[in-house]
N, C-alpha and C positions, 0 to 999 in steps of 0.2 A: 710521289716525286714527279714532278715535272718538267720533260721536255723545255728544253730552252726556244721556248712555244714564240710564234711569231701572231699576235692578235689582228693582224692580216691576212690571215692563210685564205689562199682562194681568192683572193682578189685581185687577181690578175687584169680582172676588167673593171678595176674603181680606179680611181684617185690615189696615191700613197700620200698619207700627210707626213708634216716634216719630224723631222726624229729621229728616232730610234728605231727599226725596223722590227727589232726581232729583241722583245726583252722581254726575257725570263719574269715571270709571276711566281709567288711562292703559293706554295699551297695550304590426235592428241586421239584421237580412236581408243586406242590404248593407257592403260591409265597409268602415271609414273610420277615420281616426285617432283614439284613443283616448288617456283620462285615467282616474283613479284614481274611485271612488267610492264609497259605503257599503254595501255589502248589510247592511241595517239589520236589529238585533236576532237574533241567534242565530247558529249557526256558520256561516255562509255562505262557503267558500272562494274559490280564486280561480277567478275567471271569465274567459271568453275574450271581452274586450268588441269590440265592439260591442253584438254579438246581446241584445236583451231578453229571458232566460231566466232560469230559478232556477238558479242556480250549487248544484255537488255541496255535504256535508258537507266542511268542514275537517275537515283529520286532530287538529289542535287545536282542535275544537270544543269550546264551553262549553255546551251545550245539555247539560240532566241528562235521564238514562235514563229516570226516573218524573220528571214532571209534580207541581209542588208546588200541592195540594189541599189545604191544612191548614186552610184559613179557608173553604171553600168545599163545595157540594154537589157531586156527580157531573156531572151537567146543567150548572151554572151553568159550571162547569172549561169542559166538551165547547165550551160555545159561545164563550166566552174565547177558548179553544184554537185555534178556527174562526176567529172575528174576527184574531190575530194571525196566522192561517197566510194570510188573505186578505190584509192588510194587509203585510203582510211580500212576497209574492208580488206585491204590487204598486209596492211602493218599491222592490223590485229594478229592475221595468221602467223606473221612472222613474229611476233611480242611469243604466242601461244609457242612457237619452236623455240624461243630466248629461253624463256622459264622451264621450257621442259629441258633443256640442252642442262642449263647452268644446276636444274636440282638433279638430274643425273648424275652429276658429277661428287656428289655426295650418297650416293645413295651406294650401298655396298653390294649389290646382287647385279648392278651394270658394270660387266668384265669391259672395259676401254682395251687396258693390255698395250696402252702406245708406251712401250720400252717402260722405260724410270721414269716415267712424265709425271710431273707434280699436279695435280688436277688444280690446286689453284694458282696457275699458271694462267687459268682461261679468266680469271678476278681481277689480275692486275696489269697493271699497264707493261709493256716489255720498255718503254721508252719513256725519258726523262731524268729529274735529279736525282744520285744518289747518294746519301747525305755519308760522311764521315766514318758512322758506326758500320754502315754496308760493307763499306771499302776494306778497312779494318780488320771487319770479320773473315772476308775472302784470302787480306794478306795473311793472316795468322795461320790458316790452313791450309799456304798455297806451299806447292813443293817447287822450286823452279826447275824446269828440264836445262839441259845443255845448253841450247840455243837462246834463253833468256838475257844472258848477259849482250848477246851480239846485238838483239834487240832494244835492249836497257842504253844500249853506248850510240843506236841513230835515233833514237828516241830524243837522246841529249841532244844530238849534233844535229839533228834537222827538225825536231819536234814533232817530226811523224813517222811513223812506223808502221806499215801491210803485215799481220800476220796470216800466214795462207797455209791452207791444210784441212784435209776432207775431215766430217762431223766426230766429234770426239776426242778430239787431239787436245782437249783443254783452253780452246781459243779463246773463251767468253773469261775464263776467271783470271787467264794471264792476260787480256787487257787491262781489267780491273786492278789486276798486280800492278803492272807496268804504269797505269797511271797516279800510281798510290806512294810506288816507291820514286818516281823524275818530278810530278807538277810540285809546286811549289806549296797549292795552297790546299783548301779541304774539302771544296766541290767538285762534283765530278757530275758531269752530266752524257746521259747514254742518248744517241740521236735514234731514228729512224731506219732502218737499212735502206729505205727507198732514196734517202740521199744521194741526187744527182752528183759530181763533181763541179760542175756550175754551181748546184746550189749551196757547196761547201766556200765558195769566192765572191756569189753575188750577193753577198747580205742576207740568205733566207735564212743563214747561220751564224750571227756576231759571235765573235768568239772573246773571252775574257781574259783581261789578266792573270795567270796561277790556275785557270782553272783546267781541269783533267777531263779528255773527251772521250768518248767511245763511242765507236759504231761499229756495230755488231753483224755481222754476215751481210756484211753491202751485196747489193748485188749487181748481177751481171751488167757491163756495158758495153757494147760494141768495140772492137778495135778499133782506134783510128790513129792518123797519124800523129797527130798532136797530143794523145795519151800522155807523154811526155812533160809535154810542155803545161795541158791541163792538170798535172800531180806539182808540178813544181809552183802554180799559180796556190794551188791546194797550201802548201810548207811553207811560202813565203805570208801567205794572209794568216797562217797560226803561228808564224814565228811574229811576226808584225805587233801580232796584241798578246805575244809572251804567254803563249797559251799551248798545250800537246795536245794530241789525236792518236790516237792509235785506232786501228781498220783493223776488224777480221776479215776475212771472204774464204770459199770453196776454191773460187777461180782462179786457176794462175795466169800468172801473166802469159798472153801468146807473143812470139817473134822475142828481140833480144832484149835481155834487162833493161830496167829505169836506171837512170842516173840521178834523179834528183829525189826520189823516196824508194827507200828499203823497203823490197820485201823479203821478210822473212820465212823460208821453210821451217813451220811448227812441227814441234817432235813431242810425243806422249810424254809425260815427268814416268818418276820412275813407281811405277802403281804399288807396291810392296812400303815404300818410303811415305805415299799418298796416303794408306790405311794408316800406319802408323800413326802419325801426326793428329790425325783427325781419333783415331782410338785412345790415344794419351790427354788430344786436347778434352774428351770425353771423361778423363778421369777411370777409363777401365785397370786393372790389374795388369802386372808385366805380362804376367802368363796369359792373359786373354787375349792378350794384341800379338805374343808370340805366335800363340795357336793361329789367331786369325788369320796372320800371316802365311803360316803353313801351311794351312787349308784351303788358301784363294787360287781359287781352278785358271786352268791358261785363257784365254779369252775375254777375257773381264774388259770391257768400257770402262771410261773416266769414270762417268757417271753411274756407272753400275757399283764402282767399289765404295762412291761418296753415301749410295743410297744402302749398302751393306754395313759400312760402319757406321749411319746411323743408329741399322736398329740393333747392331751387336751393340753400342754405347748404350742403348736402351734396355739392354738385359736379354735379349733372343742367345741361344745358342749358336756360334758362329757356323758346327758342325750343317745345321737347320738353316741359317740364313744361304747358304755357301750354293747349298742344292740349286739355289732359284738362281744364279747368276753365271755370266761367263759360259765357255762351247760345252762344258758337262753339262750343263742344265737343257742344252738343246740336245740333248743324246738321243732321249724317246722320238723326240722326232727325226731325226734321220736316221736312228735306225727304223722307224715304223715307211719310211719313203725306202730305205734302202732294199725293200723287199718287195717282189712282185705282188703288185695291186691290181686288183678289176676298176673295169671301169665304172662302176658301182660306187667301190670303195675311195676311190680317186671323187667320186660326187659329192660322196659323206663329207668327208675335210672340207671340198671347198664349198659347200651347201654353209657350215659351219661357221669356214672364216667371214663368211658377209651375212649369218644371220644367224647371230648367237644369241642363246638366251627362248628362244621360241620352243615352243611346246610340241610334242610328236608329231601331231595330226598334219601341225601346220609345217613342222620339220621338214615331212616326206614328202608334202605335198608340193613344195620345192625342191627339194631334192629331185622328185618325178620330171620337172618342168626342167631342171637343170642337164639331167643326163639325154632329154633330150635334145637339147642343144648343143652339148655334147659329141655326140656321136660319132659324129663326121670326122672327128680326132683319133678315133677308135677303130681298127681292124674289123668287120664282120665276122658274126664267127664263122668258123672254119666249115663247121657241119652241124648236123642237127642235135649232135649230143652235146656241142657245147652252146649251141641256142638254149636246148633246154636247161641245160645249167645255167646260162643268164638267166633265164625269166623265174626258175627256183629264188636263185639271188633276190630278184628285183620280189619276188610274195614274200621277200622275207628279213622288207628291209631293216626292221625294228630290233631283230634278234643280230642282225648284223650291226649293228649302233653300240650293241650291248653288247660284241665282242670288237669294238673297237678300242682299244689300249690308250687312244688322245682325246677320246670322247667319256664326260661322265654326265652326271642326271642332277642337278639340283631340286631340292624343294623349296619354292619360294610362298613367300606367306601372299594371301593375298586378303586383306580382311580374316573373317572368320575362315576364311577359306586357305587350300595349300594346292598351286599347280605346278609342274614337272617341268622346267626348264632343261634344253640342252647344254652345254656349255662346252668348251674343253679342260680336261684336267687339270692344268693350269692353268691362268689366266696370256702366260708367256711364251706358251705352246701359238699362240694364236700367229702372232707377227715371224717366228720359226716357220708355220706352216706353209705363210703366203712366201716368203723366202724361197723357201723348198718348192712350190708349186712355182714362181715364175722360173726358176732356175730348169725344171723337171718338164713342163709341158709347154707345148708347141703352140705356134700363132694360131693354127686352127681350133683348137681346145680353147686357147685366150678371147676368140672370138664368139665362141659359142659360151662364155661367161658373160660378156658382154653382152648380147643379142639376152642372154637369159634376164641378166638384173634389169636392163631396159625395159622389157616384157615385165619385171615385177611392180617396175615403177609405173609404167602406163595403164597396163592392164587390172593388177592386183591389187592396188588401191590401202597399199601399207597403212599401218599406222605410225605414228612419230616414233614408237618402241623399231619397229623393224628398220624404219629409214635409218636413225642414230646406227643402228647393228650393221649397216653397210657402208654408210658414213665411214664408222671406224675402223672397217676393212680394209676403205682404198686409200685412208690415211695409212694406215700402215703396211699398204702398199708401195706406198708412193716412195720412200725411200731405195727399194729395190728399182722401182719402176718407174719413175716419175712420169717420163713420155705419153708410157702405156697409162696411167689415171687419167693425165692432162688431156691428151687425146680422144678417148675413146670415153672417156664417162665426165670428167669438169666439164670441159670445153660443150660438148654438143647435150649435157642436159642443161647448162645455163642457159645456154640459150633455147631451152624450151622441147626438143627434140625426145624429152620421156615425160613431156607435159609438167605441170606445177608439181607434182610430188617429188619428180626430176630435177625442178632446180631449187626446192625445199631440200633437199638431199644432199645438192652440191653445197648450198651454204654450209651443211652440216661436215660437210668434209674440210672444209675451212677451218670451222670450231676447234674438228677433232684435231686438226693438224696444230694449234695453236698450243695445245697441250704439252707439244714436243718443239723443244724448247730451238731445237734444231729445223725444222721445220715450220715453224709461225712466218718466217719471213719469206718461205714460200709461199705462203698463201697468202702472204700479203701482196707482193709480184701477182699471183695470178688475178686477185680482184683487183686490183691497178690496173691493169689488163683488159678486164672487162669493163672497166668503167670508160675507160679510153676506148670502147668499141663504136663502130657505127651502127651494131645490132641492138636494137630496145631492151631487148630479152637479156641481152649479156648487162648491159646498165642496168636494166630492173634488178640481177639476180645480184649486182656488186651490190646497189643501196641495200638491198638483204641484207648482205654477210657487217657491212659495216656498219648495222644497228644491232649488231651483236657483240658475240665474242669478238671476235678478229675486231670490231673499233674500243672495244675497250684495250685490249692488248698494244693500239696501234692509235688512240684515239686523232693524233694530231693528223695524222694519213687521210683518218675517214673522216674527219671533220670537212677537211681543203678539198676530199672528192665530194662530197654530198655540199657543202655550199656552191662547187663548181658545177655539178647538177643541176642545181638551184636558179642558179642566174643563166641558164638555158632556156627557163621558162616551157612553156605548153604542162601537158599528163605528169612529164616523168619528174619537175621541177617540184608539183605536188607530192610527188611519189619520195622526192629526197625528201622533202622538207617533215615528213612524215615520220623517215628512215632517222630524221635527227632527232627528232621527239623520239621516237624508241631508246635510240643511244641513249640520250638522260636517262631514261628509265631503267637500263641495265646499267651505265653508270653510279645509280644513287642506288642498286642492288649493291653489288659488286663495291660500295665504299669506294668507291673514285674520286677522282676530280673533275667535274662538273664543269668548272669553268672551261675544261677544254674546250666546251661547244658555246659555251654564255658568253667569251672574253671575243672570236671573233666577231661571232654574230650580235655583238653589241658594234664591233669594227666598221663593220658593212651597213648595219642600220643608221650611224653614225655620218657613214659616208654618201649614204643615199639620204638624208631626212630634209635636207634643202632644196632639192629637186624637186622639180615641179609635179612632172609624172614622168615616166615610163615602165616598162616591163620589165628589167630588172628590180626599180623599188618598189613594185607591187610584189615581185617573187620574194624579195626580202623582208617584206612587212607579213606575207602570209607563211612565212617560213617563221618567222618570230614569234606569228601567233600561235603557230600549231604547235611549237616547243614548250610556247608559255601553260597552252591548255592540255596538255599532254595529262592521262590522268593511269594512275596505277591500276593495271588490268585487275590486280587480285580484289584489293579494297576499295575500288573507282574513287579513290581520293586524288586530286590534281597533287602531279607528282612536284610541283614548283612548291607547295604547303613542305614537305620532305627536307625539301635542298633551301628553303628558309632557316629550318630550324637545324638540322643539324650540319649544313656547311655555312655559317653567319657569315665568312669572307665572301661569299657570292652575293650576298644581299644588295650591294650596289652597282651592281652589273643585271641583275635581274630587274630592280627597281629602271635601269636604263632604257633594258628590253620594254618594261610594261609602260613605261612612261613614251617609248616610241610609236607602240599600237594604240594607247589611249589618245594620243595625237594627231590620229588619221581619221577622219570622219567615215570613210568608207566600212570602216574595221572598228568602229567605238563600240558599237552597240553587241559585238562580240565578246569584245574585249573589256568590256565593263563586266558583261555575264562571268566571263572568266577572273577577270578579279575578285568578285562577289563569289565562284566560289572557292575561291584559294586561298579570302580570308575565312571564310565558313570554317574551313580545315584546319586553320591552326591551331582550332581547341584538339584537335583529333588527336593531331602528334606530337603537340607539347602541353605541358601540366601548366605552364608560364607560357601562355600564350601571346600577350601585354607585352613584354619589351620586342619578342618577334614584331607584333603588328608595328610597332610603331620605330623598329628601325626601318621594314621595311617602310611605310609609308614616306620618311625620312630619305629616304633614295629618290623614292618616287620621284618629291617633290623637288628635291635637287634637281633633276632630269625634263621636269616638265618645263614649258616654258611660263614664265609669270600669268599670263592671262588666261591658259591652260587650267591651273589650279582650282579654282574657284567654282566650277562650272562641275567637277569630280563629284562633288554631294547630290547635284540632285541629278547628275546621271547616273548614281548608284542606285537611287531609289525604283526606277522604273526595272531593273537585274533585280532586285531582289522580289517588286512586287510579281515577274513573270516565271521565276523558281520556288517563289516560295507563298503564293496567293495568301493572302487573308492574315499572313505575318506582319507583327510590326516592322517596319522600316528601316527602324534603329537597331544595333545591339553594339554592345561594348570594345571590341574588335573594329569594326566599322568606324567608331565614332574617333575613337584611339589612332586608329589607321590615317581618318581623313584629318583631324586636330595634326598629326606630323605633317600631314600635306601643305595645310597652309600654315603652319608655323614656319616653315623653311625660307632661313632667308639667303635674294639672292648675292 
C-alpha cells in the first residue's frame, strides 16, 4: 500500500512543474541468519554474509577498466574516485547489518522480547494505502469504548478529529474504525507521523474526495500561538475536498483547548468484551472464550489480549497462554527485585538485559567489566568479613547464574556443533527487568552502565550478534526511559563518540525500535533529527538507518532525506546516494514498493536533464547511477534484473532512470557497463526472460531522445567486450532489448 506519495519529495530546490503535486500511484564476526542485500554501486559479488566486509569482484562486473574523466580534471576524478570507494565501502557494512538485522528476525533462538511486537513489522511499510479489506477487518473486531461516539460526531462535523492518549489505549485501530464507519468512500490512506501541520495545507498532502486518512502518533510540535488557527487551516483544506482525517498523538495539548478541531481523550474499550469478539470471531467454543475470559490476569495491554486470543483461536490452552501476559506474568520479576540483592547479583540482570544470548566465558567477562563500573553506586563493604564475602561471590560467578530464578541456559545448535547461550526464562522477563532496574537504581549506577556499554562498543570489538543484543536492550528501554537512551547512548554514539561499532549499534536500535509498533515513529523523529544535524556523523549515521529497516517502514520519509542529502553534494551526497541503492535492496527483500525511490528519482532527473551543468545535476545523475547499478550482496546480481521481473509496473520509470544516465556522456561508459549487466541477469531471475527484455528496452526507448537511440548498439558492444573478453557480442536479450529500443515510436 502506498503512501499518497508526492514524486517530488525533496525537491525543495528544483523547479515544481505544473499539476498535480502530490498523486497517489498505485502499487558479522559472529555468524547469524542471513537475507539478501545491496552491495551498492559497482561489481560487488556475492558475499558470504553476515560478516561486514567488502565482497570480491563479480566475475560479471560492470565496473569499466579506465575511469570515465571526460568532463573532469585528474585531481577532481582522484577524489570523486575516493569519495565512492569510501562510500561504497561503507554501504557494504551497513547492507552486511541489513541482512543480519532482517534474518534475525526469523530466526527463533534471537530472544527480541519488544512486548507483542510483530517481527514483520520491520518488512512493511507503517505508511500508505489501505485497501478496503484492511479496514473491514479491523472494524469487525473493533470493540468501541465510551468515547467513540463523541469522536464519531466531530469527525462528521468538522472532518477531523485528535485522538490523544498514552501507548495502548487502542488509538491506531479506532482510527481505522473511525475512518471506516464516517468517509464515504473505500480508500483509506495512512500518512507519515512526521507530517508537519503546514504540510497537511500546503499541497505535500492533496487530499480526495471520500477518501478516509490517518496519521498515526504525529508528533511533537512546539507550542505556538497560532496552533489554533494552524488546526483550523488543517479542517477547512479536508473539509474543502470532502475528505476526513483523524490524528492520533501521546501529546496533549498545552495551555487552553482548540476550538476549531477536537481532541479527543481516548479510553481503553472494555478488554473482557475485546477477547470475546476476536475468540467468537475465531470460531472457538462458548466455553473457551468463557474461560478465557475468567482467566485474563489484571494488567493486560490492548495488544497483549489481541496477541492471546490469537493463539488461544489457534488451539493453545488459554490456562498456558494467560501465564505470559498482563502483571501476573511479571510476578517472578519483582518479586526476584523485591528482595535484597548484591551488587553482584544486581550485574547478572543487567549484564543480561543488554547481552542475551552470549555464552559463559563471554557472559562474565562482561559482567566483570560491568560491576566495575558499577561500583561507585555501591556502599563499600563494611569490613573485611564482608569483603571477603564479595570476592567469594565474585570466584563464583557461574554457580551464582545457576541460582539465579530469571536466568536459564539454552543449547543452541551451531552446525555439528551445540553452544550454551544465556538467556532469561522467558523472553518477557527481559523488558520487566529493565523496567524494574530503571525504576530501582540510581543515576550513578545508570551511569556506570553507560560508561560500561561504551567501553564494550569502543574497546571490545562486538560482533553484529552482541550489538543487535544491546540494540534491543535500549529499545526496550526506551519506553520507560526515553531521555536516558536519547541522551546518553543514540545521541553521542551516532555521532561517532563509541566509534563505528557505536553508531552501527545506534542504527540497530532504530531497527529494534521499529518492531514496536508504538515506538517506530520514535525512531523515526530521532533520525529526522540527525539528518537535520550540522554533525557529519549524526547525518552519516541517519543515511544508515534509512537504508534499512526504519526506510522501509517509513520509505517516503527516507527517501525526501536521502535525496535531500543528495543535492548537498561533496562526501556525504555520495554517502546518500549509496544509502538509496541499499533501501532498494531491502526494499525488493522485504517485497515492497520500489517505486517509493524510482517515482522521485526519476522526478528530479526529469528536472534536472535540460540543464546545462551544475552540482546538483551531476549529484542526481550519480545518484541514479549508483541505484541503477546497485547489485545483491548475496548473489552479486544487479538488484534492477529483480525489480524488472517481478515488479513489471516499475519497468517505465526504470527504463526513465536508465535512459537518463545513458544520455550523459560523462556517465555512458558506466552506464552502458551497467545495462550490459542487468540484461545478463535476467536469464537468472526469470525462466521468460524475452518479454522482460523487451518491455524494458521499450521504456528505454520511450525516454531516450530520438538521436540517442541509434548510437545504444554499438555502445553496447565495447561493456560487453570489457566484462566478458573473447565473447560474442551478440546474444538474444541484447538483440531483443536493443530491437524495442529502435522500434519505439516517438
Amino acid at each position: 500500500m502506498d503512501e499518497q506519495e508526492n514524486e517530488q519529495v525533496g525537491q525543495s530546490d528544483t523547479p515544481s512543474p505544473e499539476g498535480n503535486p502530490e498523486t497517489p500511484e498505485p502499487n558479522p564476526k559472529e555468524s547469524g541468519p542471513t537475507t539478501p542485500a545491496a552491495a551498492a554501486d559497482g561489481g560487488n559479488g556475492p558475499q558470504k554474509p553476515p560478516v561486514p566486509q567488502e565482497s570480491k569482484e563479480s566475475k560479471e562486473s560492470d565496473e569499466p577498466s579506465v575511469p570515465d574523466n571526460e568532463d573532469t580534471g585528474d585531481a577532481v576524478a582522484r577524489k570523486k574516485a575516493g569519495e565512492e570507494a569510501r562510500a561504497g565501502a561503507s554501504q557494504v557494512h551497513h547492507n552486511s547489518v541489513n541482512q543480519y538485522f532482517l534474518g534475525a528476525l526469523d530466526a527463533p533462538e534471537i530472544h527480541f522480547g519488544i512486548g507483542v511486537a510483530d517481527s514483520a513489522n520491520a518488512r512493511r511499510r507503517a505508511v500508505g494505502r489501505l485497501d478496503a479489506g484492511e479496514a473491514d477487518a479491523v472494524r469487525a473486531s473493533y470493540v468501541e469504548p465510551d468515547c467513540f461516539e463523541e469522536a464519531v460526531t466531530a469527525l462528521q462535523r468538522d472532518g477531523v478529529v485528535v485522538l490523544v492518549g498514552p501507548p495502548g489505549t487502542g488509538k491506531r485501530a479506532a482510527a481505522v474504525a473511525l475512518v471506516a464507519t464516517v468517509a464515504e468512500g473505500s480508500e483509506y490512506v495512512v500518512l507519515s507521523p512526521g507530517r508537519s501541520l503546514e504540510e497537511l495545507t500546503n499541497g505535500r498532502v492533496e487530499f480526495e474526495k471520500g477518501v478516509g486518512y490517518v496519521l498515526l502518533d504525529r508528533m511533537h510540535e512546539s507550542a505556538s500561538a497560532t496552533v489554533d488557527f494552524d488546526w483550523r487551516r488543517v479542517r477547512d483544506a479536508v473539509r474543502e475536498h470532502e475528505a476526513h482525517l483523524v490524528v492520533t498523538t501521546v501529546h496533549e495539548m498545552e495551555g487552553r483547548a482548540l476550538e476549531s478541531v477536537r481532541h479527543v481523550p481516548w479510553q481503553v474499550p472494555d478488554l473482557a468484551a475485546v477477547l470475546r469478539v476476536r475468540l467468537t470471531r475465531a470460531k472457538c467454543e462458548p466455553e473457551t472464550v468463557e474461560r478465557s475470559v475468567e482467566l485474563m490476569p489484571a494488567g493486560c495491554r490492548i495488544a497483549e489480549v489481541v496477541a492471546a486470543a490469537d493463539r488461544i483461536g489457534r488451539g493453545a490452552e488459554p490456562d498456558v497462554v494467560w501465564t505470559e501476559y498482563g502483571s501476573s506474568a511479571a510476578a517472578p520479576v519483582r518479586d526476584w527485585f523485591a528482595q535484597e540483592r548484591s551488587p553482584q547479583e544486581w550485574a547478572e540482570v543487567t549484564t543480561l538485559a543488554f547481552v542475551t544470548g552470549a555464552g559463559y566465558r563471554d557472559f562474565e567477562t562482561c559482567q566483570q567489566r560491568l560491576e566495575h563500573w558499577v561500583a561507585p553506586a555501591f556502599p563499600a563493604p563494611a569490613d573485611d568479613e564482608a569483603a571477603a564475602a564479595a570476592a567469594r561471590r565474585a570466584a563464583d560467578r557461574r554457580l551464582s547464574l545457576n541460582r539465579n530464578g530469571l536466568v536459564a541456559v539454552e543449547e543452541r545448535k551451531n552446525g555439528a556443533l551445540t553452544r550454551t547461550a544465556l538467556v532469561f526464562s522467558h523472553p518477557q522477563y527481559r523488558s520487566w527487568v529493565l523496567q524494574e532496574l530503571w525504576t530501582n537504581r540510581s543515576t550513578a549506577y545508570w551511569d556506570g552502565v553507560r560508561d560500561w556499554l561504551a567501553e564494550l562498543m569502543r574497546g571490545g570489538r562486538p560482533g553484529l550478534e552482541t550489538q543487535l543484543s544491546v540494540a534491543q536492550g535500549l529499545a526496550l528501554l526506551t519506553p520507560s526511559a526515553f531521555d536516558e537512551v536519547a541522551e546518553n547512548y543514540l545521541h553521542p554514539w551516532a555521532s561517532g563518540a563509541a566509534g563505528p561499532t557505536g553508531q552501527t549499534t545506534a542504527t540497530l536500535v532504530l531497527h529494534c525500535m521499529c518492531l514496536d509498533e508504538s515506538l517506530a515513529a520514535v525512531a523515526l523523529g530521532v533520525a529526522r533529527d540527525w539528518a537535520r544535524s550540522y554533525d557529519p556523523e549524526l547525518r552519516s549515521t541517519a543515511t544508515a538507518a534509512f537504508s534499512g529497516a526504519l526506510g522501509v517502514r517509513f520509505p517516503t520519509d527516507a527517501v525526501y532525506t536521502l535525496l535531500r542529502l543528495v543535492g548537498r553534494g561533496g562526501g556525504r551526497s555520495t554517502e546518500a546516494a549509496f544509502a538509496l541503492a541499499g533501501l532498494v535492496a531491502v526494499l525488493v527483500e522485504c517485497r515492497q514498493d520500489t517505486g517509493a525511490v524510482f517515482r522521485p528519482l526519476a522526478y528530479r532527473l526529469r528536472a534536472q536533464r535540460d540543464l546545462l551543468a551544475g552540482h546538483l545535476k551531476d549529484a542526481v545523475l550519480d545518484a541514479t547511477l549508483t541505484v541503477l547499478r546497485a547489485r545483491d550482496a548475496r548473489t552479486g546480481r544487479p538488484v534492477c534484473a529483480d525489480v524488472l521481473v517481478r515488479s513489471p509496473e516499475q519497468t517505465e520509470k526504470i527504463g526513465e532512470l536508465w535512459a537518463g544516465v545513458l544520455g550523459n556522456l560523462p556517465r555512458r561508459t558506466r552506464a552502458l557497463a551497467g545495462l550490459h549487466a542487468t540484461l545478463r541477469a535476467l536469464s537468472t531471475v526469470s525462466e521468460e526472460p524475452e518479454p522482460v527484455a523487451a518491455r524494458f528496452g521499450a521504456a528505454v526507448g520511450a525516454a531516450l531522445r530520438p538521436a540517442e537511440r541509434p548510437g545504444l548498439r554499438a555502445g553496447l558492444e565495447p561493456a560487453v567486450s570489457r566484462t566478458e573478453p573473447g565473447t560474442p557480442v551478440r546474444f538474444p536479450l541484447i538483440d531483443i532489448f536493443l530491437d524495442a529500443v529502435l522500434s519505439t515510436e516517438d
